[in-house]
DOTIBA-354983 format. One record per residue (C-alpha): residue in three letters; y negated, x negated, z negated; residue number from 1. Coordinates in pm, 1 decimal. Layout:
 drennu        Y        X        Z torba
    Ala        Y        X        Z   NUM
...
REM end
This chain:
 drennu        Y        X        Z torba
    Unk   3051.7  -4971.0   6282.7     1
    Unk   2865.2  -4751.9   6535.1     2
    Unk   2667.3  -4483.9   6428.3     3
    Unk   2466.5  -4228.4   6609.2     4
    Unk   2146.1  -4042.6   6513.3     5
    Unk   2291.2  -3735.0   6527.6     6
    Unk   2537.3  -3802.6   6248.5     7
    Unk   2235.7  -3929.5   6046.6     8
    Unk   2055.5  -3651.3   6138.6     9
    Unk   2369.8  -3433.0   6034.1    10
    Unk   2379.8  -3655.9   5712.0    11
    Unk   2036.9  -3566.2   5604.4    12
    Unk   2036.8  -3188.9   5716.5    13
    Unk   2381.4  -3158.8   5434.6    14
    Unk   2194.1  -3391.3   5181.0    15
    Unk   1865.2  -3161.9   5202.3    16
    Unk   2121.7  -2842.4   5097.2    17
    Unk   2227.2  -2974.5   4853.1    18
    Unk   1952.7  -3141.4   4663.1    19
    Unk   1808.6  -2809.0   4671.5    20
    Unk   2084.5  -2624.0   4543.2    21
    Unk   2245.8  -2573.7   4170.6    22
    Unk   2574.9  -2475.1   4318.3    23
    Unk   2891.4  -2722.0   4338.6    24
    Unk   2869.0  -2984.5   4622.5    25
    Unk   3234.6  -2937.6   4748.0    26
    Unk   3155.0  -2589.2   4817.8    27
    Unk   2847.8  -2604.7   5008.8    28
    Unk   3005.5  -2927.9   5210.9    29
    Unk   3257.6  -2721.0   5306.0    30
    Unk   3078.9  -2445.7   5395.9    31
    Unk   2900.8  -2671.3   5646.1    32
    Unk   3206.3  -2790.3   5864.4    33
    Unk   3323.5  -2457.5   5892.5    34
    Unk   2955.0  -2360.1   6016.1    35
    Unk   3020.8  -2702.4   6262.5    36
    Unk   3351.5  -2689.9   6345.2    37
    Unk   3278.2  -2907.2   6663.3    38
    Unk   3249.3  -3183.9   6447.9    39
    Unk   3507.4  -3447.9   6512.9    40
    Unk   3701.8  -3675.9   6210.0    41
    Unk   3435.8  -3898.4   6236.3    42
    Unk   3148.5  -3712.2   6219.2    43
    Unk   3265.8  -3542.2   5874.0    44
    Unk   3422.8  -3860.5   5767.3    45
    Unk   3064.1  -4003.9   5800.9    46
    Unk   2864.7  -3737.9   5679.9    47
    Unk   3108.2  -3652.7   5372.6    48
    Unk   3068.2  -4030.5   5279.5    49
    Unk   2711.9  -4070.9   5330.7    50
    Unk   2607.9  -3734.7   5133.4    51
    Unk   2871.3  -3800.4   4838.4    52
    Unk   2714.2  -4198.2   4789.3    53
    Unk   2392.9  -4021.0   4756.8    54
    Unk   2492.3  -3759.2   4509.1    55
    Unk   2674.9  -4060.4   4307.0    56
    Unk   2411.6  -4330.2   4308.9    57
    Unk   2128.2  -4080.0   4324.2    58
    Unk   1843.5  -4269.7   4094.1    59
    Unk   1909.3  -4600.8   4168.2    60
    Unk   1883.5  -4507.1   4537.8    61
    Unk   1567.4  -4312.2   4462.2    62
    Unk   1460.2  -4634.0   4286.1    63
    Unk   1522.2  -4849.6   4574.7    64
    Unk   1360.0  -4624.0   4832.8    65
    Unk   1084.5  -4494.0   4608.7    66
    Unk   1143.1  -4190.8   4751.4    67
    Unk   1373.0  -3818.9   4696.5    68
    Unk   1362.5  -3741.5   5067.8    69
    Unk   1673.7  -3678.3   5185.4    70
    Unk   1643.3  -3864.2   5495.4    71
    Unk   1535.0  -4152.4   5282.1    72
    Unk   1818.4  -4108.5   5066.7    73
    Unk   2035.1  -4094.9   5330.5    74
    Unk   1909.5  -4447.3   5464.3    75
    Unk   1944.0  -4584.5   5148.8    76
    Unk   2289.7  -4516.0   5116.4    77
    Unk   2400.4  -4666.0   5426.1    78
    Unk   2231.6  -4957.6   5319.3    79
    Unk   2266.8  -5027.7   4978.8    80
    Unk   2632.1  -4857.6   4910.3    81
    Unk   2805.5  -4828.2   5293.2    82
    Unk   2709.4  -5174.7   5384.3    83
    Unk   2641.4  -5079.8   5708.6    84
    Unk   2443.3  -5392.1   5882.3    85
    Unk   2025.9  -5383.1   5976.9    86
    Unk   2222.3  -5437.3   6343.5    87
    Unk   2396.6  -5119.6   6309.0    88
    Unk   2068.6  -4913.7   6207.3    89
    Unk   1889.3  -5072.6   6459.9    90
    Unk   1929.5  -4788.7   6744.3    91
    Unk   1912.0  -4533.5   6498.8    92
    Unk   1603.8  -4587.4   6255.5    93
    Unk   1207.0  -4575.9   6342.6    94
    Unk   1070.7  -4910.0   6292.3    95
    Unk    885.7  -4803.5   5971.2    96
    Unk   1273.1  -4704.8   5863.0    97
    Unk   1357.1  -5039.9   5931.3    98
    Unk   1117.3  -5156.4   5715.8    99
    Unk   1226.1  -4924.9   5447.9   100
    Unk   1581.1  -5052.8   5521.4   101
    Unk   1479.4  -5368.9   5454.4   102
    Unk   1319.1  -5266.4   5160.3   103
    Unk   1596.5  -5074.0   4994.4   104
    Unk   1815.0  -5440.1   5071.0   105
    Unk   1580.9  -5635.1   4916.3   106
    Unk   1532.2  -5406.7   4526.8   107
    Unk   1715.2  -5551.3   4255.7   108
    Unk   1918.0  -5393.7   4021.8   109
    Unk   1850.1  -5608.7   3719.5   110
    Unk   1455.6  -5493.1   3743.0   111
    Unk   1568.1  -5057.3   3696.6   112
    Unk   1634.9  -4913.9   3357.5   113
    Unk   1944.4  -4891.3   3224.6   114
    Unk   1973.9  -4523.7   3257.7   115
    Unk   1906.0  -4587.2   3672.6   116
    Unk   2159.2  -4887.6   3698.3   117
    Unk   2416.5  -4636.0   3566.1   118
    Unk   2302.0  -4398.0   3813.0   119
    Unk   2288.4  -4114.1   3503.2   120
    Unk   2032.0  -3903.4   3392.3   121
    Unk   1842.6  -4013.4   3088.9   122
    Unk   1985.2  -3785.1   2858.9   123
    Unk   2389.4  -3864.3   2922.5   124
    Unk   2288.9  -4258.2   2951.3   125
    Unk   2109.9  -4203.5   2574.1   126
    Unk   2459.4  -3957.9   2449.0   127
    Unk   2689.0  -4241.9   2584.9   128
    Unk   2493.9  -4542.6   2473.4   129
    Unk   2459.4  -4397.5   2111.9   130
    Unk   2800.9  -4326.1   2123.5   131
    Unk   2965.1  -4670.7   2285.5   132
    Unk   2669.5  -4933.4   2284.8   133
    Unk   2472.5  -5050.4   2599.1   134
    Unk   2784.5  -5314.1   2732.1   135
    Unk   3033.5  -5004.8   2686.5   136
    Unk   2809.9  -4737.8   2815.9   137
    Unk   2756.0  -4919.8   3101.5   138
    Unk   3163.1  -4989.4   3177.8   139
    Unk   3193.0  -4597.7   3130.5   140
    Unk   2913.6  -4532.3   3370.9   141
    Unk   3102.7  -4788.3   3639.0   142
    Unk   3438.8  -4663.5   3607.9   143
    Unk   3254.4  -4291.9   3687.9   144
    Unk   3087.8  -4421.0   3984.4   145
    Unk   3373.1  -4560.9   4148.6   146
    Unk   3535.0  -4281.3   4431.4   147
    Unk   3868.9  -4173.1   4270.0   148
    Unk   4210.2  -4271.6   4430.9   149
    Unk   4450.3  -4036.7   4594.1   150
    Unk   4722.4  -3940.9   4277.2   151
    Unk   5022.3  -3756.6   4376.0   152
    Unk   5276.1  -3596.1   4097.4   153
    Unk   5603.7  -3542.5   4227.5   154
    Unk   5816.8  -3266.5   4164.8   155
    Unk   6106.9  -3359.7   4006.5   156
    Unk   6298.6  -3102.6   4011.8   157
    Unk   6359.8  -3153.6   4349.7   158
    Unk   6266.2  -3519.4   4448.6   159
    Unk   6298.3  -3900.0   4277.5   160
    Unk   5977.1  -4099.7   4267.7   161
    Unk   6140.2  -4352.2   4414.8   162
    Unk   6272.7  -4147.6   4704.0   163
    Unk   5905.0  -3986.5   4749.1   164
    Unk   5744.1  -4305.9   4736.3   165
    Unk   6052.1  -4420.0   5039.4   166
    Unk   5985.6  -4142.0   5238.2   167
    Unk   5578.7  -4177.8   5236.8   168
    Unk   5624.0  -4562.3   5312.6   169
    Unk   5854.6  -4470.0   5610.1   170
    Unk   5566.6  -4224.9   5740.2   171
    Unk   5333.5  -4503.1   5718.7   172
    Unk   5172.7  -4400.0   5395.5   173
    Unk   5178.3  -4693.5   5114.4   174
    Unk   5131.9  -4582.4   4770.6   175
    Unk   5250.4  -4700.5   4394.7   176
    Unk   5378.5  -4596.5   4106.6   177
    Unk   5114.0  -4429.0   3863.2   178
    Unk   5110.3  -4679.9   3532.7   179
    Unk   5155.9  -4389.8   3264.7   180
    Unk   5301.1  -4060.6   3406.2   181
    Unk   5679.7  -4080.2   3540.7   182
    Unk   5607.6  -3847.0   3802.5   183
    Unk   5270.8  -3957.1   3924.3   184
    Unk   5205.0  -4228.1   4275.0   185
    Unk   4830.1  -4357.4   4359.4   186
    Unk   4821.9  -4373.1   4718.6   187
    Unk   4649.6  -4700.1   4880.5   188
    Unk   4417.3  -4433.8   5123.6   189
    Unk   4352.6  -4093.9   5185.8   190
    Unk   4586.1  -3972.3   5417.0   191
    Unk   4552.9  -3593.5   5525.4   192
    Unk   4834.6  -3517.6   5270.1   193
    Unk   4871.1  -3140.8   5266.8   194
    Unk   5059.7  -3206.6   5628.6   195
    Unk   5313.2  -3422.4   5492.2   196
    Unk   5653.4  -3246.4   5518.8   197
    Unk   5675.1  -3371.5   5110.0   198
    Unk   5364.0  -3188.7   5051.3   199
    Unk   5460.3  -2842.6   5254.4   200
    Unk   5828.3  -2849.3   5115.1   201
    Unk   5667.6  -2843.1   4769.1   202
    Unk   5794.0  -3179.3   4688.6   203
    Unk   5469.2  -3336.0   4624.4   204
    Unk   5152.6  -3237.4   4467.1   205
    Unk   4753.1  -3393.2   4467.8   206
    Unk   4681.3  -3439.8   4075.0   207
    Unk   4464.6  -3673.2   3918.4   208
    Unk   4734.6  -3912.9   3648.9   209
    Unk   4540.0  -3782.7   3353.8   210
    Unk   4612.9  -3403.1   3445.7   211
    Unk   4975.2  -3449.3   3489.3   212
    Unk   5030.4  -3628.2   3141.6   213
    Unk   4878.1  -3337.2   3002.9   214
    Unk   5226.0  -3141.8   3066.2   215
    Unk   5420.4  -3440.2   2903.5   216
    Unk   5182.7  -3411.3   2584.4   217
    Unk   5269.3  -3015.6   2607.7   218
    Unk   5640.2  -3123.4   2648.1   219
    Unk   5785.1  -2780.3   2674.5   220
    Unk   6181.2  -2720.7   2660.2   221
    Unk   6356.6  -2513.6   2843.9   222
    Unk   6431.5  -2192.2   2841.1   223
    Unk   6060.7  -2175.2   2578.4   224
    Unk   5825.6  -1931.3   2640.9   225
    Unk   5486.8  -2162.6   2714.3   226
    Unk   5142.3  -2031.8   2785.6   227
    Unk   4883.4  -2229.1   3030.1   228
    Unk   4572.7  -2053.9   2898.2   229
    Unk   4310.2  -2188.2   3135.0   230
    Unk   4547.2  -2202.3   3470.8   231
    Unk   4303.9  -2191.3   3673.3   232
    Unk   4484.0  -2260.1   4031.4   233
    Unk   4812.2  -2353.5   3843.6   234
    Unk   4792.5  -2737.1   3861.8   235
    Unk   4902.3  -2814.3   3514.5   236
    Unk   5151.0  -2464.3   3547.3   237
    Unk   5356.3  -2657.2   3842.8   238
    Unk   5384.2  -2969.5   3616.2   239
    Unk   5478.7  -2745.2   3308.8   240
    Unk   5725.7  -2573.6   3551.8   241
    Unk   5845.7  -2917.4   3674.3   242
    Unk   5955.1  -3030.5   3283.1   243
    Unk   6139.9  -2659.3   3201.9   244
    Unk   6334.8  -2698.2   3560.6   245
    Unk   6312.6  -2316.6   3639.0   246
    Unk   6401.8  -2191.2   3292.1   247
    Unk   6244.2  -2033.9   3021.5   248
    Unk   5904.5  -1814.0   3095.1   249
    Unk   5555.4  -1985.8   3170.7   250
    Unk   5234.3  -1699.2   3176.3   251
    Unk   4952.8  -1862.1   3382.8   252
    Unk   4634.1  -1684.2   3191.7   253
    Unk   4286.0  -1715.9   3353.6   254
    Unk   3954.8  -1472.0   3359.7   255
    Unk   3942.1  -1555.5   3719.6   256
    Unk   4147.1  -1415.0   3938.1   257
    Unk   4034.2  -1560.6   4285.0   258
    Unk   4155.3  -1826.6   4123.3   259
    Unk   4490.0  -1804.8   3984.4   260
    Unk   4536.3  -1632.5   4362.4   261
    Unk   4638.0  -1973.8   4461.9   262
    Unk   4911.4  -1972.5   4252.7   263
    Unk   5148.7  -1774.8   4417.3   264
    Unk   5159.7  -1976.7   4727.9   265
    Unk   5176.8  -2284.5   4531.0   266
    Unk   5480.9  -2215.7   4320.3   267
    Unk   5666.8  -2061.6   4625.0   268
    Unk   5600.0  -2384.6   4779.2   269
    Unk   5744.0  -2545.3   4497.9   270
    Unk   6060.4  -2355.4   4433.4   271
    Unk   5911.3  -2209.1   4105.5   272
    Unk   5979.3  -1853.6   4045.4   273
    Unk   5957.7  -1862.2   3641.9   274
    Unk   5596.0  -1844.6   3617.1   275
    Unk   5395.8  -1507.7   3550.8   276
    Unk   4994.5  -1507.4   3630.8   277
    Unk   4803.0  -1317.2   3374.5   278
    Unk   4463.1  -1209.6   3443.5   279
    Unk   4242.9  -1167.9   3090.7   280
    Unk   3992.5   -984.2   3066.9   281
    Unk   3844.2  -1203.9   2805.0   282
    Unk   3946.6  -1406.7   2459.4   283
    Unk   4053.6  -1030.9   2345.1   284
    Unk   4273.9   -920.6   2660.0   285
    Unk   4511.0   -656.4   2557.3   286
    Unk   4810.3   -830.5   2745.2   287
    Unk   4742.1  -1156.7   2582.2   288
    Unk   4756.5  -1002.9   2273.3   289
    Unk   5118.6   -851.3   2296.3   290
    Unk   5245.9  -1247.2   2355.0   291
    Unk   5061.7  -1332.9   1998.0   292
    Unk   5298.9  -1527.3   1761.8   293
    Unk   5539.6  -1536.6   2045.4   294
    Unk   5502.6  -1846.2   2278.6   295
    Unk   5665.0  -2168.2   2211.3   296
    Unk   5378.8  -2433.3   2304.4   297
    Unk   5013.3  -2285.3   2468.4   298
    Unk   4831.7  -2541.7   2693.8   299
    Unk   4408.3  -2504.8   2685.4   300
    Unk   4271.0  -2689.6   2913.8   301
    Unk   3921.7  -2557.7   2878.8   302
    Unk   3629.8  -2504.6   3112.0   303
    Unk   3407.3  -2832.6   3057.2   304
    Unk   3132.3  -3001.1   3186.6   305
    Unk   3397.0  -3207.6   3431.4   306
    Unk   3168.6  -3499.5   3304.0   307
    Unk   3569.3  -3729.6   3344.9   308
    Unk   3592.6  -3625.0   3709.3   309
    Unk   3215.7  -3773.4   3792.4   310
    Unk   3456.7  -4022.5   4037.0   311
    Unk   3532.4  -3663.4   4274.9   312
    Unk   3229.9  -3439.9   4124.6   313
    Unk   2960.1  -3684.6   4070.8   314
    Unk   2675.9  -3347.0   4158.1   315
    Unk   2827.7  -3256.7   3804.1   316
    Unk   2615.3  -3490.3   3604.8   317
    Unk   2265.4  -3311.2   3787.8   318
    Unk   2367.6  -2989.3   3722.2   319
    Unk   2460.8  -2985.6   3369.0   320
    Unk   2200.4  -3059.5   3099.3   321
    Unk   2212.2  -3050.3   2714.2   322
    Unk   2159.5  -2706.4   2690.7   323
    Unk   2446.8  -2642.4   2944.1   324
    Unk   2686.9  -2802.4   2698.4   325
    Unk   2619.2  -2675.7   2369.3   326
    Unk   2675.9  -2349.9   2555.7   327
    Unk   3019.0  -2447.7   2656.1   328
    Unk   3065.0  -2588.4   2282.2   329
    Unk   3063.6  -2234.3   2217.6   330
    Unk   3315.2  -2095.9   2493.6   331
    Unk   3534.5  -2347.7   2444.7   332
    Unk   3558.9  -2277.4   2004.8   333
    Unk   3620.7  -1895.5   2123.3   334
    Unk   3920.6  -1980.2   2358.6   335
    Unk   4119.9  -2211.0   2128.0   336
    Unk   4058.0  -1934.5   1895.6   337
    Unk   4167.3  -1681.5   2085.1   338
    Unk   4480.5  -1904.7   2267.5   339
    Unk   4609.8  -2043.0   1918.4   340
    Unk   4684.3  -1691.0   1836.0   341
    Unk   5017.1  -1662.2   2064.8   342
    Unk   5150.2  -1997.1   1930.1   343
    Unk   5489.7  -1895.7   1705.8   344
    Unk   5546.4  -2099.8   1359.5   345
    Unk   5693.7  -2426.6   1460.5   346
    Unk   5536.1  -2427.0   1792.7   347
    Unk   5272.5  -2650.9   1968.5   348
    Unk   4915.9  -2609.7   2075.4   349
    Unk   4737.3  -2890.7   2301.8   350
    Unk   4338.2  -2809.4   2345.3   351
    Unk   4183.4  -3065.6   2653.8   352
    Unk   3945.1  -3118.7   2864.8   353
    Unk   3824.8  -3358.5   3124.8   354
    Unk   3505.4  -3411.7   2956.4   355
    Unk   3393.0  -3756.6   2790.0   356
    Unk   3111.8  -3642.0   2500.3   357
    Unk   3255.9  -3541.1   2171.8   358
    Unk   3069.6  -3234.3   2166.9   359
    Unk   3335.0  -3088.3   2382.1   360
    Unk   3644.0  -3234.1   2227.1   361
    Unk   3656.3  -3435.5   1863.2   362
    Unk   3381.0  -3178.4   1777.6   363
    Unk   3543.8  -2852.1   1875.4   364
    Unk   3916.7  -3019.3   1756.9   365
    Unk   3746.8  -3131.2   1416.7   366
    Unk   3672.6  -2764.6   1361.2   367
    Unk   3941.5  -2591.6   1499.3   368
    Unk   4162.5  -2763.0   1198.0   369
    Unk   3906.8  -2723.1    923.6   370
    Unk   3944.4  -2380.7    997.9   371
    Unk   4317.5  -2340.9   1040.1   372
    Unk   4517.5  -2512.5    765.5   373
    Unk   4797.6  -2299.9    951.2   374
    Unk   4808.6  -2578.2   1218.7   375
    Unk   4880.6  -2944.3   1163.2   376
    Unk   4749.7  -3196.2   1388.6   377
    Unk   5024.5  -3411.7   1593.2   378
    Unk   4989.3  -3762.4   1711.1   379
    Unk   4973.8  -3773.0   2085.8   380
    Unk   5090.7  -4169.4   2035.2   381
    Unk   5392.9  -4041.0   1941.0   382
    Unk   5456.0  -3700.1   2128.1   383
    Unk   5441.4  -3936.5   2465.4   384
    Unk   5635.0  -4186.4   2313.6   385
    Unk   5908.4  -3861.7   2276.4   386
    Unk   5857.0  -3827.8   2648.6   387
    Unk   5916.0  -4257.2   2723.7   388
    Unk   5551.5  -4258.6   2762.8   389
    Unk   5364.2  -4549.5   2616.5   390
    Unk   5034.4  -4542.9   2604.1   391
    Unk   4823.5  -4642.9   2267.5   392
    Unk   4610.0  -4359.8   2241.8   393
    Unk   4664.5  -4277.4   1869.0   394
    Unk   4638.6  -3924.3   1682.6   395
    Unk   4429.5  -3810.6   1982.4   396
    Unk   4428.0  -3887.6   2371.6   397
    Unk   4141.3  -4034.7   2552.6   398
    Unk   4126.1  -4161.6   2901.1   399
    Unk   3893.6  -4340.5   3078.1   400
    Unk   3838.6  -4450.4   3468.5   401
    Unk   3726.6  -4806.8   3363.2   402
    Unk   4030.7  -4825.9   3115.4   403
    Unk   4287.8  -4580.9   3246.9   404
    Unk   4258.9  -4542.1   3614.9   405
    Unk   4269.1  -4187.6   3606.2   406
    Unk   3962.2  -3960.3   3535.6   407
    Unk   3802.0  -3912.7   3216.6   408
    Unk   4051.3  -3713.8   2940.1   409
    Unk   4054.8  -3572.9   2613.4   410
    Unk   4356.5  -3369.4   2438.4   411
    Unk   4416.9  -3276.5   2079.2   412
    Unk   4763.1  -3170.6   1980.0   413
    Unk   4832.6  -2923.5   1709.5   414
    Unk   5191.6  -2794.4   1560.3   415
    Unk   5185.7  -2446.2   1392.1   416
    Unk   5349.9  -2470.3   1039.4   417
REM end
């Protein structure tokens, strides 16, 4: 592999924004090719790669260079994660780099502390080893390290996986089956997707396997009235869509509406003209209120820490401390409040959230029941099973990267009496 000191350079100058910044790393890398637009596929493939290793493997790469500098950093991950050979630095790095090249080769893993070898801060490696042991903690921390695969959910109400996954291969594109959710495929690369005549005929969708079998947990019927009360951009209200096959009524709530913006194209995309975007003003909207008692199953998918999607966010686990969480704790008790409100007698309620500490999920689920003997927990086991869906979760779902494949999930399910 060739690389050129400008890309390094260009490497460094990204990594420098955003170890200085508190805002989310997709963002600000974005931001920065449409500030160098000149940049060709392999100059942002390089960059995006080099910056995103860093931002994953942060301490132990700090460890190995005994240094934060970006530029050092930067080194480092070539190095130590890219694999890219002392030839191949040769023309780019100053001799003392070389030397710290070498150095960064030559550190072992076995001699950092745990917390560093998992690449976590201090406080998550303590949460997760209290919670799992050492030997599990450190599986967890591997499966979140690893970069996430390429998971596709096919719509079908308009395509077979099996004709999806024949028309990809015929484009060149190889891909499989996803293990647990009937309309998911895990591509073998990354392929530019979104220009796929499956992807702009609405056909196909990106979303992570542990997303779309939140909409089989949900299971709505058609012709139901079903609430998505965290839509956010509409992912899980396209699968929800997908299941009711253009019947019935599904209300995409969220308190932001830049984002549920990118709804509309999305479902025209898709053929799906039975959704209705709701923007709340809060846990107390008005409009929400006029649907209480009314909807047939309500989907919250809360706002998290995103601690499960560490494989595609990994800046996540620097920018949210203890303190960040227990004030989520609290946001997230107010909106399955508020949600389980428009849930009618006999219907279901599903709280998730791709989060992996209990605080977030058995916590607020545990609760959320003691409080409302109105609502009877469900097993998930069995409400996938319904849906020819076996996976052994038990009374509650949990997903893992190391054990699942998909990033990290939790859902409760709950059926109003």
């Amino acid at each position: 592999m060739i690389i050129y000191r400008a890309q390094l350079a260009r490497a460094e100058a990204l990594l420098g924004e955003l170890l200085a910044s508190a805002g989310p790393a997709d963002a600000a890398v974005s931001r920065y090719f449409r500030a160098h637009r000149n940049l060709g596929q392999q100059d942002r493939a390089f960059v995006a790669e080099t910056v995103y290793a860093v931002l994953r493997r942060r301490r132990s790469l700090e460890a190995a260079a005994q240094s934060a500098a970006p530029r050092d950093l930067a080194i480092a991950a070539l190095a130590r994660v890219r694999g890219i050979s002392a030839r191949a630095l040769e023309d780019v790095l100053r001799e003392d780099e070389q030397a710290l090249a070498r150095r960064i080769r030559a550190a072992k893993a076995e001699s950092f502390p745990p917390a560093v070898r998992a690449d976590l801060p201090d406080w998550l490696w303590e949460r997760l080893a209290a919670l799992h042991g050492e030997e599990e903690a450190m599986r967890v921390a591997q499966g979140l390290l690893n970069p996430a695969p390429l998971d596709l959910r096919v719509n079908l109400a308009k395509l077979g996986r099996d004709d999806a996954l024949a028309q990809l291969r015929a484009s060149g594109i190889e891909g499989a089956p996803t293990p647990h959710s009937p309309a998911g495929l895990r591509l073998a690369a990354k392929p530019a997707i979104n220009r796929h005549p499956l992807f702009t005929q609405g056909a196909i969708e990106v979303q992570d396997e542990g997303s779309q079998l939140l909409a089989y947990l949900l299971a709505p019927r058609r012709g139901e009235m079903v609430g998505d009360y965290c839509a956010g951009a509409g992912g899980k209200t396209l699968a929800i869509a997908m299941l009711m096959r253009g019947t019935g009524r599904i209300y995409a709530m969220d308190v932001s509406a830049k984002r549920l913006a990118e709804l509309a194209p999305r479902a025209a995309r898709a053929g799906v003209t039975n959704v209705h975007p709701l923007v709340l003003s809060g846990d107390g909207d008005a409009r929400a209120k006029r649907l209480a008692g009314k909807l047939d199953r309500v989907l919250v998918d809360a706002p998290c820490s995103g601690f499960g999607t560490l494989r595609r966010n990994p800046d996540l686990k620097w920018r949210h401390g203890p303190q960040a969480i227990a004030e989520l704790a609290v946001k997230q008790a107010g909106i399955l409040e508020a949600a389980a409100r428009l849930v009618k007698p006999g219907g279901r309620l599903v709280y998730a959230t791709c989060s992996i500490l209990p605080e977030e999920n058995e916590a607020i689920a545990d609760a959320f029941a003691a409080a409302h003997a109105e609502f009877a927990p469900a097993s998930c086991r069995e409400l996938l099973a319904a849906q020819r869906i076996e996976l052994d979760c038990g009374e509650r779902l949990r997903l893992w990267p190391h054990r699942h494949g998909c990033d990290g999930f939790f859902a409760a399910a709950f059926e109003r009496r």
